[in-house]
C-alpha positions as CSV (number, residue, x, y, z in Angstrom):
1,X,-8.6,-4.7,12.8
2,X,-8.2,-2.6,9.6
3,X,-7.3,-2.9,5.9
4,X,-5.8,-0.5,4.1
5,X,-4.5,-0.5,0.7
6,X,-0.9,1.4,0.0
7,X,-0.3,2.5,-3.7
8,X,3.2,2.8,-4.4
9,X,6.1,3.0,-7.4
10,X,8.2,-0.1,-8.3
11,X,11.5,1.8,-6.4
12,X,9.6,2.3,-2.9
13,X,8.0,-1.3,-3.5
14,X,11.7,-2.6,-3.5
15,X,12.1,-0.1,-0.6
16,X,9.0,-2.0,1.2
17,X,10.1,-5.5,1.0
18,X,14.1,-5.2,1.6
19,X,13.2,-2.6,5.0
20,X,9.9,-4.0,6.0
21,X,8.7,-0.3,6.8
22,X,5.8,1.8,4.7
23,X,6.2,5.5,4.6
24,X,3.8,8.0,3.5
25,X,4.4,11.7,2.3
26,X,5.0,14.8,4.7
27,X,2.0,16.4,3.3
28,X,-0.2,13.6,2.4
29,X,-1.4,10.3,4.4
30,X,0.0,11.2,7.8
31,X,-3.6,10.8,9.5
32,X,-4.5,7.4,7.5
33,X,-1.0,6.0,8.6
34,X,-1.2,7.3,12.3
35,X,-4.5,5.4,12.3
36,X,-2.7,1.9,11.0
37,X,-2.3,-0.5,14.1
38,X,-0.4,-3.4,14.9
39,X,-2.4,-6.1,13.3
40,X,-4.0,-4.2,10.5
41,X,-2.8,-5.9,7.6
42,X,-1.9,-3.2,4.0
43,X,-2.8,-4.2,0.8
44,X,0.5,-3.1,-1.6
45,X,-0.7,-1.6,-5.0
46,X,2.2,-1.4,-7.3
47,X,2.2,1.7,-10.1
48,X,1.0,0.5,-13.4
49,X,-2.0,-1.6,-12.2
50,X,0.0,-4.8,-10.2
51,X,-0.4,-6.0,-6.5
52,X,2.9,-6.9,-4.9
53,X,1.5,-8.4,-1.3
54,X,0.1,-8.4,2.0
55,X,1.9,-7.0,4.6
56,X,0.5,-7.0,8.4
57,X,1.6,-4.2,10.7
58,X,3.8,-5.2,13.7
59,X,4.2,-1.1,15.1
60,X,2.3,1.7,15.7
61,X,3.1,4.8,13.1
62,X,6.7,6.6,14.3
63,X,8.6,9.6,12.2
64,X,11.4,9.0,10.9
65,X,14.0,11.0,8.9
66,X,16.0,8.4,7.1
67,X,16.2,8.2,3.8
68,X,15.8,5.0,2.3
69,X,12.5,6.0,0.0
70,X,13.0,7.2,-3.6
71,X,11.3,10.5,-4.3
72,X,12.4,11.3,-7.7
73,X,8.4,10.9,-9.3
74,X,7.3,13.3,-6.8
75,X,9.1,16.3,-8.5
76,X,10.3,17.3,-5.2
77,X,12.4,15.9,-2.2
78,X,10.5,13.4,0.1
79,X,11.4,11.2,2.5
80,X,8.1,9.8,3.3
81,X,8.8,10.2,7.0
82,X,5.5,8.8,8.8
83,X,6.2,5.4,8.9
84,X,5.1,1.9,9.9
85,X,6.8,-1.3,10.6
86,X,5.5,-4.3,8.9
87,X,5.8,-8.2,8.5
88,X,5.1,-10.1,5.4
89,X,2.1,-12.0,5.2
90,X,1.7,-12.9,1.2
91,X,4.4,-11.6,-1.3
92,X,4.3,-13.6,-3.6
93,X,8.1,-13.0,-6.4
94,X,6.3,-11.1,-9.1
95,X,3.4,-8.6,-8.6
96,X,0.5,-9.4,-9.9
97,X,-2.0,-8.4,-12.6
98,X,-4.8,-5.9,-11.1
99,X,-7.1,-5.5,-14.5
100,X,-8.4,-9.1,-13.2
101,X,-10.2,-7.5,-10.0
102,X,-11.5,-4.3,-10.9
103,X,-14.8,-6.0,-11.4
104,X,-14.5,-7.1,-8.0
105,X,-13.8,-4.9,-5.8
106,X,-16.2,-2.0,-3.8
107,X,-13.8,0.9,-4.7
108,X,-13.2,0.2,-8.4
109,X,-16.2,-1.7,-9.7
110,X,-18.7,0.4,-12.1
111,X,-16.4,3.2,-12.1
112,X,-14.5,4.1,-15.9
113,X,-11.7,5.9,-14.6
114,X,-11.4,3.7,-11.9
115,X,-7.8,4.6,-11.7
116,X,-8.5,8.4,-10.2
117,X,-9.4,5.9,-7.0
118,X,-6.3,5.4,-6.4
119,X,-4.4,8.6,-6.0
120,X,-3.6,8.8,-2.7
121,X,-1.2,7.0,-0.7
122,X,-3.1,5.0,1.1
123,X,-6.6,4.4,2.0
124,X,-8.9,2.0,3.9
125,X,-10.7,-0.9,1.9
126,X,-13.3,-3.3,3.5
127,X,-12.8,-6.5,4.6
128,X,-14.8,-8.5,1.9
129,X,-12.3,-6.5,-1.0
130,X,-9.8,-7.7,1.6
131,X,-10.7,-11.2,1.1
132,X,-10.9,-10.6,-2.8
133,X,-7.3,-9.4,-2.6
134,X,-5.9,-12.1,-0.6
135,X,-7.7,-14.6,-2.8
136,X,-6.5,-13.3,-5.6
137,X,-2.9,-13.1,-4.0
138,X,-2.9,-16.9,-2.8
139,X,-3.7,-18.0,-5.8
């Protein structure tokens, strides 16, 4: 089993929970996504500095050409068509604060521009900053 956190916008969050499917760009992320697996649970990171849930994967990555993902930040089309199916595990109604963990967590902590970390769109994190997310998440 992996972990993986997914950084997103607030449109393709709302894309996220209503379709229960993660995407990731044509040129970026396809071989992080195509190594997700059904029980690897994804960590959602919502643009400015909020976590919106945990999500556990219930398929293997598939393409996809529908457009249901908002690509308007990207400066060019995108449909983010490497995809995976997901359930929800923790969402709690309002994302939550991340200032409160960067402290915390392996891939932030002692790092100023801890920010530049999370440019991609997605990447794997380690179970114990798992378990500091989903802590943080059940409240």
């Amino acid at each position: 089993m992996n972990y993986w956190l997914c950084v997103t916008n607030e449109d393709n969050w709302k894309v996220v929970r209503k379709h229960k499917v993660w995407g990731v760009p044509e040129k970026r992320g396809r071989h992080q996504i195509e190594a997700v697996k059904p029980g690897d649970f994804l960590v959602f990171y919502v643009i400015p500095k909020r976590f919106g849930g945990i999500f556990k994967a219930v398929s293997e990555s598939f393409e996809s050409r529908e457009k249901i993902f908002y690509w308007a930040d990207f400066g060019r089309e995108e449909i983010f068509p490497f995809r995976v199916k997901l359930e929800p595990v923790i969402v709690p109604d309002n994302p939550l604060f991340f200032d409160e963990l960067v402290k915390k967590l392996s891939f932030t902590r002692g790092l100023k521009r801890w920010s530049i970390r999370l440019r991609r769109a997605m990447f794997k994190i380690s179970p114990k900053d798992f378990e500091v997310i989903r802590s943080y998440v059940e409240g």
